[in-house]
ChimeraX commands (.cxc) that place a marker at each C-alpha (Angstrom):
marker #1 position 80.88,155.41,116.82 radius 0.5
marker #1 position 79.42,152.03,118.76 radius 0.5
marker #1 position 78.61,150.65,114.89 radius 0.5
marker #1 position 82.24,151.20,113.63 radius 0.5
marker #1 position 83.67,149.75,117.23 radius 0.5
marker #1 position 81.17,146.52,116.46 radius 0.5
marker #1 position 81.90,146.30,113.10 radius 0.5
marker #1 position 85.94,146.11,114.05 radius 0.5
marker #1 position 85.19,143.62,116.33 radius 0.5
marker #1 position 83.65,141.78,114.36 radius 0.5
marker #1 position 86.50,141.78,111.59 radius 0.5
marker #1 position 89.05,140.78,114.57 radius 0.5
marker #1 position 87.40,138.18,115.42 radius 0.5
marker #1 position 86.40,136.78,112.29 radius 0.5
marker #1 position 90.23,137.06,111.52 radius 0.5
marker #1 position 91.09,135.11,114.30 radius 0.5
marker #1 position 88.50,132.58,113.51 radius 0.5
marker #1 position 89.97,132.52,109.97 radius 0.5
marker #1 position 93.64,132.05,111.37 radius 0.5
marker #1 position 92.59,129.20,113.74 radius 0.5
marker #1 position 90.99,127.28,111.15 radius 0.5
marker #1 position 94.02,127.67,108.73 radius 0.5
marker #1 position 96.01,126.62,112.10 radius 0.5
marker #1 position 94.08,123.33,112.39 radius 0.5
marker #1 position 94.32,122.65,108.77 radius 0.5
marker #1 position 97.09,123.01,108.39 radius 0.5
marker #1 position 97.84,121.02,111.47 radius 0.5
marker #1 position 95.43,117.90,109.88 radius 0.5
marker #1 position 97.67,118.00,106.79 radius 0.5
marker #1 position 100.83,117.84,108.53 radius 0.5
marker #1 position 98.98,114.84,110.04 radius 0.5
marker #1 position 97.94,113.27,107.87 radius 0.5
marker #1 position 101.45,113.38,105.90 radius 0.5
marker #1 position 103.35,112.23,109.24 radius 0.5
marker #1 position 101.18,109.22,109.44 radius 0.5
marker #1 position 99.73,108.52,106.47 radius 0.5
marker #1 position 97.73,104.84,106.09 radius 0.5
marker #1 position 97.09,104.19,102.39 radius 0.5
marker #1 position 100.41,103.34,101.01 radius 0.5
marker #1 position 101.14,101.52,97.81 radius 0.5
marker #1 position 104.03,98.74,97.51 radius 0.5
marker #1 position 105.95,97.47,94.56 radius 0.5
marker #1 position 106.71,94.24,93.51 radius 0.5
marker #1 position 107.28,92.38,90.71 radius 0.5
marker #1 position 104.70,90.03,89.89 radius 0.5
marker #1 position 105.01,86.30,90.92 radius 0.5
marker #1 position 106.77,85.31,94.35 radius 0.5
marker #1 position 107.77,88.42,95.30 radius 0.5
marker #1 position 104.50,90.19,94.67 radius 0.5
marker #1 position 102.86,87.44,96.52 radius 0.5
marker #1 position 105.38,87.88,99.45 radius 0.5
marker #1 position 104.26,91.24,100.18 radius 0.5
marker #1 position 100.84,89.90,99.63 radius 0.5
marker #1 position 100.34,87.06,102.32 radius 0.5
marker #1 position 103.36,87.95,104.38 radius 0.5
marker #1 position 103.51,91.53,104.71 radius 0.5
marker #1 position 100.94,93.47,103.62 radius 0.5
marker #1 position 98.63,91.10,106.63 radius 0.5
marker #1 position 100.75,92.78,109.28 radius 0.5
marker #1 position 100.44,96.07,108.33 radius 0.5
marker #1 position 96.72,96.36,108.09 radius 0.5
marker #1 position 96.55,94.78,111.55 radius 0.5
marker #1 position 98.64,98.12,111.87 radius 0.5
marker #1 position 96.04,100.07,110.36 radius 0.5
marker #1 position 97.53,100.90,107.18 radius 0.5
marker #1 position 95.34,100.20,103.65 radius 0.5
marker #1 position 97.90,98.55,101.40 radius 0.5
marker #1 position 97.77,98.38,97.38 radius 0.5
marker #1 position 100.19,96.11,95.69 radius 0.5
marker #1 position 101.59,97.34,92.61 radius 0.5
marker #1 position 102.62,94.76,90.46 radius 0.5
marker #1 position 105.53,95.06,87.59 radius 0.5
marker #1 position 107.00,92.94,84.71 radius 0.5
marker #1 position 110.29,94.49,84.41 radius 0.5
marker #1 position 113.32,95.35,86.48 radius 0.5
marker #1 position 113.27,99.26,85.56 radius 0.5
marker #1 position 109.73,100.43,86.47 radius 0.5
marker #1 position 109.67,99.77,90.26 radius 0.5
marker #1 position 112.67,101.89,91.14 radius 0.5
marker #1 position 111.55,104.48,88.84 radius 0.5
marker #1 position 107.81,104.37,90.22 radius 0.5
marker #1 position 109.53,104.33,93.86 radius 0.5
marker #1 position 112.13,107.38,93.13 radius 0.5
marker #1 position 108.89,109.43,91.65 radius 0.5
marker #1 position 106.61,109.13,94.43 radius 0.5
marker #1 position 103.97,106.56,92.71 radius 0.5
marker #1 position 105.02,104.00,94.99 radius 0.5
marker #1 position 106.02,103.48,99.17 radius 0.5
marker #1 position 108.23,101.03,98.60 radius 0.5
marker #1 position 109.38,97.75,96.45 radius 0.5
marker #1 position 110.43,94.41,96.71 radius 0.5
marker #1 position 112.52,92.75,94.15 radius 0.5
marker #1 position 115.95,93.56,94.09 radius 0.5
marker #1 position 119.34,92.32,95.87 radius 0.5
marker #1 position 122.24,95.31,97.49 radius 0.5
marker #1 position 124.47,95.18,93.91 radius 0.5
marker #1 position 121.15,96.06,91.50 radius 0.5
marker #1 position 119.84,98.60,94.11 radius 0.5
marker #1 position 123.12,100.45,94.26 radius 0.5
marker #1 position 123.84,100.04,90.42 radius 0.5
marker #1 position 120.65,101.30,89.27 radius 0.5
marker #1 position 120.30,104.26,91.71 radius 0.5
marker #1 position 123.63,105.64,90.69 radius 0.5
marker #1 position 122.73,105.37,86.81 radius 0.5
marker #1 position 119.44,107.13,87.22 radius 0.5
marker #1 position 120.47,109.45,89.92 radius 0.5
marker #1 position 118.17,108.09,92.33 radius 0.5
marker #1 position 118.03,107.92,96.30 radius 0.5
marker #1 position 117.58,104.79,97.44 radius 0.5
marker #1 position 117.87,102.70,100.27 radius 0.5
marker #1 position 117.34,99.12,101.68 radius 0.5
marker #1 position 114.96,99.13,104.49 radius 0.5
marker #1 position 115.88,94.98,105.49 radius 0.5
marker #1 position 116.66,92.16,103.75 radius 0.5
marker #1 position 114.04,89.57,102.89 radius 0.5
marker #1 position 113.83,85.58,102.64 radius 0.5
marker #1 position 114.88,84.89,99.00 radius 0.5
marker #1 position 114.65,82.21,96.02 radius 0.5
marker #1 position 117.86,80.59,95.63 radius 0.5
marker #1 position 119.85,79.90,92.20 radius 0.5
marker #1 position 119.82,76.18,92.07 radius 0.5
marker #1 position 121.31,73.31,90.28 radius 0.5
marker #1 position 118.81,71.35,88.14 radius 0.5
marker #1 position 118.70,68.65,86.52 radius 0.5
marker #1 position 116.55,65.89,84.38 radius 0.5
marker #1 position 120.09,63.37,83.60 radius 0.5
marker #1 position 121.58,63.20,87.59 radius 0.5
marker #1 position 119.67,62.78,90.53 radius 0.5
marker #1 position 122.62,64.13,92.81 radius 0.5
marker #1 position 125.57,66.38,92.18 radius 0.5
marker #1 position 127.77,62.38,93.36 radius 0.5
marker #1 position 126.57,61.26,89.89 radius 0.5
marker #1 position 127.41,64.31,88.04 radius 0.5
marker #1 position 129.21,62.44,85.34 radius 0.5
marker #1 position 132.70,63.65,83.60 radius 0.5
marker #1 position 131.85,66.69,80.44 radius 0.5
marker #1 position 128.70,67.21,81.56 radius 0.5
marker #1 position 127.35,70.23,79.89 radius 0.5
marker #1 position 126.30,73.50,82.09 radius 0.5
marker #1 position 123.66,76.32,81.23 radius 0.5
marker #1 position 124.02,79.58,83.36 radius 0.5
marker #1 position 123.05,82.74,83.30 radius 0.5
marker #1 position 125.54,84.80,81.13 radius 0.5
marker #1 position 125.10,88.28,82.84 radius 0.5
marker #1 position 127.85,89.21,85.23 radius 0.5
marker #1 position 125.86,89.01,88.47 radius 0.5
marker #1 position 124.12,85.82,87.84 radius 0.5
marker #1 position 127.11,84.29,86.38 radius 0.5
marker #1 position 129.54,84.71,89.17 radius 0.5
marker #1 position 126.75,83.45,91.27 radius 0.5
marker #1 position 126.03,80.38,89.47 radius 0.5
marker #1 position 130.10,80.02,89.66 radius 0.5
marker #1 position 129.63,80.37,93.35 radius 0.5
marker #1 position 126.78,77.63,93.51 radius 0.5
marker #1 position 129.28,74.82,91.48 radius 0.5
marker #1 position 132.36,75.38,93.44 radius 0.5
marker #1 position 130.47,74.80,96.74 radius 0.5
marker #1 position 128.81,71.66,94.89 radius 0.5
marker #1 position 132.72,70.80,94.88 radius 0.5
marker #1 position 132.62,71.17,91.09 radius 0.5
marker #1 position 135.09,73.57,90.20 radius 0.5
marker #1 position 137.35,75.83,92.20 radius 0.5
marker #1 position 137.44,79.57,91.53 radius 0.5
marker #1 position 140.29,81.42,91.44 radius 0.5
marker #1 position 141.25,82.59,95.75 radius 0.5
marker #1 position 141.99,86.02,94.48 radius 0.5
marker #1 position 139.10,86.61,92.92 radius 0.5
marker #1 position 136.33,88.66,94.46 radius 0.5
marker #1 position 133.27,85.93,94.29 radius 0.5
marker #1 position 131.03,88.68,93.72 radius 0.5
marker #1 position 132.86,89.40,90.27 radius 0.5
marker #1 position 134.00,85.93,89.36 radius 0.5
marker #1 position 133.77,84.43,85.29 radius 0.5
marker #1 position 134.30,81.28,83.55 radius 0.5
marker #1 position 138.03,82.48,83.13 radius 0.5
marker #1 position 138.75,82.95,87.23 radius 0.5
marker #1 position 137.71,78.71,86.92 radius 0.5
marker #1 position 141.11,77.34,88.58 radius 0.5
marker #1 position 140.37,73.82,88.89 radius 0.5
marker #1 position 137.73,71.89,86.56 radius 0.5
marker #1 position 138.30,68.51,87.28 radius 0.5
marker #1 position 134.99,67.05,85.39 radius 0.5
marker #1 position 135.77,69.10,82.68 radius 0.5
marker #1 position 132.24,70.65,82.64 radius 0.5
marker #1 position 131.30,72.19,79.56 radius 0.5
marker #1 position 129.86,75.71,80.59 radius 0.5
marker #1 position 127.21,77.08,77.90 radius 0.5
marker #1 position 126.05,80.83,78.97 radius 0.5
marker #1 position 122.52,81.84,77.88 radius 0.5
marker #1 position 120.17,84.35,78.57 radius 0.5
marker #1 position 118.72,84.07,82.55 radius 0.5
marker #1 position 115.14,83.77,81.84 radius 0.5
marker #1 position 116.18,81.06,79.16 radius 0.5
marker #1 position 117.68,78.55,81.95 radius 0.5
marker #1 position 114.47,76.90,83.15 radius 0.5
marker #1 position 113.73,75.48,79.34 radius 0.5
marker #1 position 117.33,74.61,78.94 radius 0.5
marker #1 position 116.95,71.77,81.88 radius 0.5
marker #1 position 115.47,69.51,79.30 radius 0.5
marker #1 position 118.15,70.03,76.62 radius 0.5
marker #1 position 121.79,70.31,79.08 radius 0.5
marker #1 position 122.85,67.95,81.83 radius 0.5
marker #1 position 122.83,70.81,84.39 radius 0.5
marker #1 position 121.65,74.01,84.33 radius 0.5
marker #1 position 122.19,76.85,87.06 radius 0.5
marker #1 position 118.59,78.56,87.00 radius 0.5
marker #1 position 117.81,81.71,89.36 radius 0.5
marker #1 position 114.98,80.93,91.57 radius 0.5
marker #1 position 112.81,83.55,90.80 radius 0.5
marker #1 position 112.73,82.25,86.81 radius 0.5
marker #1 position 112.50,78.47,88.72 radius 0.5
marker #1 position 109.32,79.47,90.35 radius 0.5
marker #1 position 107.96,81.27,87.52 radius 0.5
marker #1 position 108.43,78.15,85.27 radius 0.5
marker #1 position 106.55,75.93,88.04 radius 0.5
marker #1 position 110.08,74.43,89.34 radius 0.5
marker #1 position 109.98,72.99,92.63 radius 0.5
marker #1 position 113.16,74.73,94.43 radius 0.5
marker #1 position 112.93,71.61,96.14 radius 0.5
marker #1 position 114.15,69.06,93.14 radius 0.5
marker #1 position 117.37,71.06,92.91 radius 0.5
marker #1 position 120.39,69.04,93.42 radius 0.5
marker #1 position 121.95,71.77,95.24 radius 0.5
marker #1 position 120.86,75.25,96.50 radius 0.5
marker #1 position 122.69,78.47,96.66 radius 0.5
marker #1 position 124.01,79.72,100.07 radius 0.5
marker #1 position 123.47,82.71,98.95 radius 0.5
marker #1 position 124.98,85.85,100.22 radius 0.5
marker #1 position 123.17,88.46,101.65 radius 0.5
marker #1 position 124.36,91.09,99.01 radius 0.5
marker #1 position 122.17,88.83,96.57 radius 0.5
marker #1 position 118.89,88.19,98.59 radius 0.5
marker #1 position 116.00,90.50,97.91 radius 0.5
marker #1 position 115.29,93.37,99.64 radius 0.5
marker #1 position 112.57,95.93,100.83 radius 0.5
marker #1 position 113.70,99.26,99.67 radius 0.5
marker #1 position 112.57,102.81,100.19 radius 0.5
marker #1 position 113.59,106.47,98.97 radius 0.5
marker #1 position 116.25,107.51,101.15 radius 0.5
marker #1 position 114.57,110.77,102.50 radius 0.5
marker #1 position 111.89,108.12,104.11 radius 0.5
marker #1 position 114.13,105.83,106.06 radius 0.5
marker #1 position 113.14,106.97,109.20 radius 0.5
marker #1 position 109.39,107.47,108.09 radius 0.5
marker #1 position 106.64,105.86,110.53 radius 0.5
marker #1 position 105.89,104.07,107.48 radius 0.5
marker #1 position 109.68,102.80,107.25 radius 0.5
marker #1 position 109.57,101.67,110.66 radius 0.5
marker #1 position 106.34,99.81,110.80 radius 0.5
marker #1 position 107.28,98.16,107.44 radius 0.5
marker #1 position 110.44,96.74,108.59 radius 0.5
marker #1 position 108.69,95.83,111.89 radius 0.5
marker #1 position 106.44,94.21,109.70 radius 0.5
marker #1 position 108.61,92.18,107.82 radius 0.5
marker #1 position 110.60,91.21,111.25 radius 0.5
marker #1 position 107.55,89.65,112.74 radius 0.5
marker #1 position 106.85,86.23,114.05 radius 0.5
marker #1 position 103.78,86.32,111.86 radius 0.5
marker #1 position 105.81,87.67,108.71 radius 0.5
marker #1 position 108.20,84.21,109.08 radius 0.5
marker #1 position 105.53,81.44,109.86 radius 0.5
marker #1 position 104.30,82.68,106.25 radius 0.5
marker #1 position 107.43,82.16,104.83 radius 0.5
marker #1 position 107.99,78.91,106.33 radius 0.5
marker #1 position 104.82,77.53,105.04 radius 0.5
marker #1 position 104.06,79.53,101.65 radius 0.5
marker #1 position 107.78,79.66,100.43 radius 0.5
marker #1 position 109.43,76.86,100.89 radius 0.5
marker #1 position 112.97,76.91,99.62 radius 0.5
marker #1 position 113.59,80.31,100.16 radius 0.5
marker #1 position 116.97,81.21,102.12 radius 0.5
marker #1 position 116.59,83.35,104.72 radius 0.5
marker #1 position 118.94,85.95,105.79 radius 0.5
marker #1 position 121.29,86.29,108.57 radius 0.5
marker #1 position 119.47,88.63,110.87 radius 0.5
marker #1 position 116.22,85.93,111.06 radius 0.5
marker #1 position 118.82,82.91,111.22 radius 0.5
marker #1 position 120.27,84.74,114.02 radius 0.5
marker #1 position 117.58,86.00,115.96 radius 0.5
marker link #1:1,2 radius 0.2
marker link #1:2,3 radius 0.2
marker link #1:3,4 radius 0.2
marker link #1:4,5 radius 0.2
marker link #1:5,6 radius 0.2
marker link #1:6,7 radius 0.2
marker link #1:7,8 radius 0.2
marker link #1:8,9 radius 0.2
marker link #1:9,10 radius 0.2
marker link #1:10,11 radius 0.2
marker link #1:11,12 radius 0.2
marker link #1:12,13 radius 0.2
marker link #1:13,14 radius 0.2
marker link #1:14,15 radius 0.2
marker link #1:15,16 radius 0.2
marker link #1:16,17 radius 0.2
marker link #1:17,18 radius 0.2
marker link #1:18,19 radius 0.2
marker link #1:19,20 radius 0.2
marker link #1:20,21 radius 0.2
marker link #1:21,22 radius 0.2
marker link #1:22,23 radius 0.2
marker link #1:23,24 radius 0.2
marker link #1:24,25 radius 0.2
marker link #1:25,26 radius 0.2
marker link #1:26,27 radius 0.2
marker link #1:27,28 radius 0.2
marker link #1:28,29 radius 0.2
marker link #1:29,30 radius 0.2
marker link #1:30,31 radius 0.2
marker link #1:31,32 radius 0.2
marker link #1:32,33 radius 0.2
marker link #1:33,34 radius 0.2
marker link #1:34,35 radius 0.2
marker link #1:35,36 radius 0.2
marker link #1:36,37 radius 0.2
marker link #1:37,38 radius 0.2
marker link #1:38,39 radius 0.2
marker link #1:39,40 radius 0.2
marker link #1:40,41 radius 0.2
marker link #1:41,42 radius 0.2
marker link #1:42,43 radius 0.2
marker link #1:43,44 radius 0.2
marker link #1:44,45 radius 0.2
marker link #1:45,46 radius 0.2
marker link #1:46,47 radius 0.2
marker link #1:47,48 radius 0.2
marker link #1:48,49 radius 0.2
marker link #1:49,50 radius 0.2
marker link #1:50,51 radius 0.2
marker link #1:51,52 radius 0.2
marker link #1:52,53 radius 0.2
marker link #1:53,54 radius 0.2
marker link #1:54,55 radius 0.2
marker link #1:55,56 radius 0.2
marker link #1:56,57 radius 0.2
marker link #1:57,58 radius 0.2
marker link #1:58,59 radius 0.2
marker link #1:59,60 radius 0.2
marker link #1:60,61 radius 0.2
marker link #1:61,62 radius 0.2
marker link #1:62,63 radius 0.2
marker link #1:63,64 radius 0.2
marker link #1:64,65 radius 0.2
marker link #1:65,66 radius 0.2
marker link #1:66,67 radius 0.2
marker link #1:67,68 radius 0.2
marker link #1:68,69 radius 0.2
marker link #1:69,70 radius 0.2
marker link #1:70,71 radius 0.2
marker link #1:71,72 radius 0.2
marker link #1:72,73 radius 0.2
marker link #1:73,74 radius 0.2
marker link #1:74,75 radius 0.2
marker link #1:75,76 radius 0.2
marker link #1:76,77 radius 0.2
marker link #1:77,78 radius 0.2
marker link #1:78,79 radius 0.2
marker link #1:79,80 radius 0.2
marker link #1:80,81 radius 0.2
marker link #1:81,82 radius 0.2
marker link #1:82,83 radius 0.2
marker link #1:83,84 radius 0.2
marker link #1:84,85 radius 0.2
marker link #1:85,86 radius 0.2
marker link #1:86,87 radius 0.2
marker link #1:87,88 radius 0.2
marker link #1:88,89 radius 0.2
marker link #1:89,90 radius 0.2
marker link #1:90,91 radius 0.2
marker link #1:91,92 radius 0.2
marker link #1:92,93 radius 0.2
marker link #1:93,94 radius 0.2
marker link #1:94,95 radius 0.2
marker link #1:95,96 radius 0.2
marker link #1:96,97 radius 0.2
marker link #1:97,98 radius 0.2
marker link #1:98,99 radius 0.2
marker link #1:99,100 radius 0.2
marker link #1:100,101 radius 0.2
marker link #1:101,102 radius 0.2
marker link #1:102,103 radius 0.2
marker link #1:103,104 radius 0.2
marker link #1:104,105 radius 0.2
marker link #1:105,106 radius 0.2
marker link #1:106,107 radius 0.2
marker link #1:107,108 radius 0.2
marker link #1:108,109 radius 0.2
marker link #1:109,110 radius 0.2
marker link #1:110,111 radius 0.2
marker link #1:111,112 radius 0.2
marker link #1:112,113 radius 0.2
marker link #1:113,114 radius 0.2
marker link #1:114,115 radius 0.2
marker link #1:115,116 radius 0.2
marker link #1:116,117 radius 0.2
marker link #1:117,118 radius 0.2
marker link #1:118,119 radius 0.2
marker link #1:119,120 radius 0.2
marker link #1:120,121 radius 0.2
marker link #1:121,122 radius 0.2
marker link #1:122,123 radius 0.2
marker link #1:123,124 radius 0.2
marker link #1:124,125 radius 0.2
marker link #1:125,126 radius 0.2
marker link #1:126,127 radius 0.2
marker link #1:127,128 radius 0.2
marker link #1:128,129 radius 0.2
marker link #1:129,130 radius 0.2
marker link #1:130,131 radius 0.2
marker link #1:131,132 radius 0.2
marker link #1:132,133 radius 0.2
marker link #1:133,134 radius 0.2
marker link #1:134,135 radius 0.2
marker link #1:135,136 radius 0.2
marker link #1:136,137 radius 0.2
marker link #1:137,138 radius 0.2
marker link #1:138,139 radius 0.2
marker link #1:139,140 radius 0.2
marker link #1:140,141 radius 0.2
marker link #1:141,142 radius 0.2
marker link #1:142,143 radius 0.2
marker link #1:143,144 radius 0.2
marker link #1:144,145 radius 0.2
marker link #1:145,146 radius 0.2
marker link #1:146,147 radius 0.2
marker link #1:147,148 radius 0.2
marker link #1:148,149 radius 0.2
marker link #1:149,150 radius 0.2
marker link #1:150,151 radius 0.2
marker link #1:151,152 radius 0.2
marker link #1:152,153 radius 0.2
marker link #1:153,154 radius 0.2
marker link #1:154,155 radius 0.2
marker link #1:155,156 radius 0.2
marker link #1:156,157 radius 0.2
marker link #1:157,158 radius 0.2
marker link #1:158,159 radius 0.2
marker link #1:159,160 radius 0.2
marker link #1:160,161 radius 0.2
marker link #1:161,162 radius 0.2
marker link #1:162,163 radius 0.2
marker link #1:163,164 radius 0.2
marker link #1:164,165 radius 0.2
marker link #1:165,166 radius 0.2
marker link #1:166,167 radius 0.2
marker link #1:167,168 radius 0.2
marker link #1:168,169 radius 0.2
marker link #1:169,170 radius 0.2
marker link #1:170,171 radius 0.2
marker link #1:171,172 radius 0.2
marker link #1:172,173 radius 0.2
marker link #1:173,174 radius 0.2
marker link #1:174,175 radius 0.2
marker link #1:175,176 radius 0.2
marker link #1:176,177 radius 0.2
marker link #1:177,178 radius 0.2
marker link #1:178,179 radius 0.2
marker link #1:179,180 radius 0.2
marker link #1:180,181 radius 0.2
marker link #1:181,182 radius 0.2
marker link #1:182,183 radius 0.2
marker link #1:183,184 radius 0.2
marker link #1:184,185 radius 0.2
marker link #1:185,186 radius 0.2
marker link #1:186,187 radius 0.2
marker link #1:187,188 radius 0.2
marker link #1:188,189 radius 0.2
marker link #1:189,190 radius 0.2
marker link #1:190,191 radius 0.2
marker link #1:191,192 radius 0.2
marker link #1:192,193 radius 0.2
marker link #1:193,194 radius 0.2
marker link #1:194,195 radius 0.2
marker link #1:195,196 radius 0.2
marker link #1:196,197 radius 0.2
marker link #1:197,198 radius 0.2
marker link #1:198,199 radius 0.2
marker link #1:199,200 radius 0.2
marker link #1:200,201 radius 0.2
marker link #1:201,202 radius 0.2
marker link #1:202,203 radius 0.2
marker link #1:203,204 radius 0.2
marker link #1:204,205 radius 0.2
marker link #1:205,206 radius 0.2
marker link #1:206,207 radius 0.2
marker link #1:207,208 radius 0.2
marker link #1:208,209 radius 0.2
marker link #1:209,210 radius 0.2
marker link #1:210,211 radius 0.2
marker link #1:211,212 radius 0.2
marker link #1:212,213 radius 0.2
marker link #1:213,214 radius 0.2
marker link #1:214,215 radius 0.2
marker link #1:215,216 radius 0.2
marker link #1:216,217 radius 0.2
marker link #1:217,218 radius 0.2
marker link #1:218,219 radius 0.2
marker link #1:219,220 radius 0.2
marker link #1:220,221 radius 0.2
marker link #1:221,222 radius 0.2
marker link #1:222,223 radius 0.2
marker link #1:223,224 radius 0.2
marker link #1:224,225 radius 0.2
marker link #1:225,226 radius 0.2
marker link #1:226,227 radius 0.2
marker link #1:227,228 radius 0.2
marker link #1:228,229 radius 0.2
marker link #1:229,230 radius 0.2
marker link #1:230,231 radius 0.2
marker link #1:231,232 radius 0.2
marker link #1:232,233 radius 0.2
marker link #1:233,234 radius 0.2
marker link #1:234,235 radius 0.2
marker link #1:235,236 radius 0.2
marker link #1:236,237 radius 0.2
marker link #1:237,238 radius 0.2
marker link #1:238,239 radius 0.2
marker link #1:239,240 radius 0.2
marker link #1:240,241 radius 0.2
marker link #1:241,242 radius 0.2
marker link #1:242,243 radius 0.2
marker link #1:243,244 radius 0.2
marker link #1:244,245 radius 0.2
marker link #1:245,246 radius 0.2
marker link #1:246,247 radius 0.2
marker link #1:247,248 radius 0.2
marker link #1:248,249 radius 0.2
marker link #1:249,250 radius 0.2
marker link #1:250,251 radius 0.2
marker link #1:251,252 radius 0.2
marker link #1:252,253 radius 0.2
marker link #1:253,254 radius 0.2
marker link #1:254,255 radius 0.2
marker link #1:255,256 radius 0.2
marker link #1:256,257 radius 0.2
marker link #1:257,258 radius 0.2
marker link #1:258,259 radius 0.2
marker link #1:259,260 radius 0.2
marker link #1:260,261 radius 0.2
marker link #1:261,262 radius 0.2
marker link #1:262,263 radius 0.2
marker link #1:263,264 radius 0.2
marker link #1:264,265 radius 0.2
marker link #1:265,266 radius 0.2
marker link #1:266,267 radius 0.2
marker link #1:267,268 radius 0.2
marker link #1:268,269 radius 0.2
marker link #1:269,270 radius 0.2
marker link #1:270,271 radius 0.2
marker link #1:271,272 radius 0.2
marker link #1:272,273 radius 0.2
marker link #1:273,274 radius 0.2
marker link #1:274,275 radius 0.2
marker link #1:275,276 radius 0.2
marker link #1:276,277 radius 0.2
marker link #1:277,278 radius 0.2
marker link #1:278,279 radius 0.2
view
């Protein structure tokens, strides 16, 4: 009888042993998901990659976390790498793409904050300042929708053209032009096709992202976009993460002192944002 009581001890107690142990497990998983440290962000590759590089990813291991940066050479793959779990986060995209391409691929995404960003500019080898822009000049800009009415956007604030008043901005094209009173001589080409048409046009309205890849100086434009906020770049997470740990530190991150004194020496040209011109 004293052999059976021991031996049902002993099976109690090694079943609460064996419950406690699956307790704390379970507990160090639950952890370690609620604050996890190694986290991958995307970027595409070029300023934006080196942005999260030497401005962000700094802060965050200070932080603790172990950051990878994922590099891409296309528009598609970082939202789809985000929405699948291969990725934390990305950086490359304004508010219209982010919202576009989420709805198209049934994705859900949001922006976490909005980052310093390479302007469209004006640029030009014929006129060293939008005064001497001389009458029928001809124009190269980007002849997708977005980049067009921004390029549209960057002339009639050069005091170039005019654009039609009841006309959203954001939508504008060469036929919402009111006033043309040089009679430029608009030529639309592919974006990533601008930088090489400097040499060949009078003006040409090139993104800054395709600037810096070419080895432009943002700094030789003879204007640069005020750019809206809608069109500046911005860090962007799943939606079911926005109020991650991870979500908090990163935008933390990105609001630092330490995150802006690397912008204002590594990317010159950039336009910042309203919140950091406010601050």
């Amino acid at each position: 009888m004293k052999k059976v009581l021991f031996a049902l001890i002993l099976v109690l107690s090694l079943g609460v042993l064996a419950a406690c142990g699956s307790s704390d497990q379970s507990s160090s998983k639950d952890g370690e998901k609620a604050e996890k440290k190694d986290i991958k962000i995307g970027a595409t590759a070029g300023p934006y990659s080196d942005m999260v590089t030497k401005a962000i990813k700094p802060v965050l291991e200070k932080n603790g976390y172990k950051v990878e940066v994922v590099e891409f050479s296309d528009y598609v793959q970082p939202n789809l790498a985000l929405g699948n779990g291969d990725i934390d986060a990305n950086l490359f995209q304004h508010k219209i793409y982010m919202e576009n391409f989420a709805k198209q691929n049934n994705l859900e995404l949001s922006e976490l904050v909005i980052v310093p960003t390479a302007p469209m500019g004006i640029f030009s080898t014929k006129f060293k300042s939008v005064d001497e822009i001389a009458e029928g000049s001809t124009v190269s800009l980007p002849n997708d929708p977005t980049n067009l009415a921004r390029a549209l956007g960057v002339l009639e604030d050069a005091n170039l053209i005019t654009i039609d008043s009841s006309i959203d901005p954001l939508t504008a094209s060469e036929k919402n032009v009111k006033d043309n009173p040089k009679k430029l001589k608009f030529t639309p080409i592919e974006a990533a096709q601008l930088p090489r048409s400097v040499e060949s046009v009078d003006l040409a309205l090139v993104p800054g992202n395709f600037a810096l890849a070419a080895k432009m100086n943002l700094l030789d434009a003879l204007q640069l976009e005020d750019m809206p906020d809608d069109y500046r770049n911005r860090v962007v997470v799943n939606t079911k993460d926005l109020d991650s740990q991870l979500a908090k530190d990163l935008k933390a991150a990105v609001e630092s002192e330490e995150f802006e004194k690397t912008i204002d020496s590594d990317f010159q040209g950039f336009g910042k944002p309203e919140w950091m011109k406010n601050r």
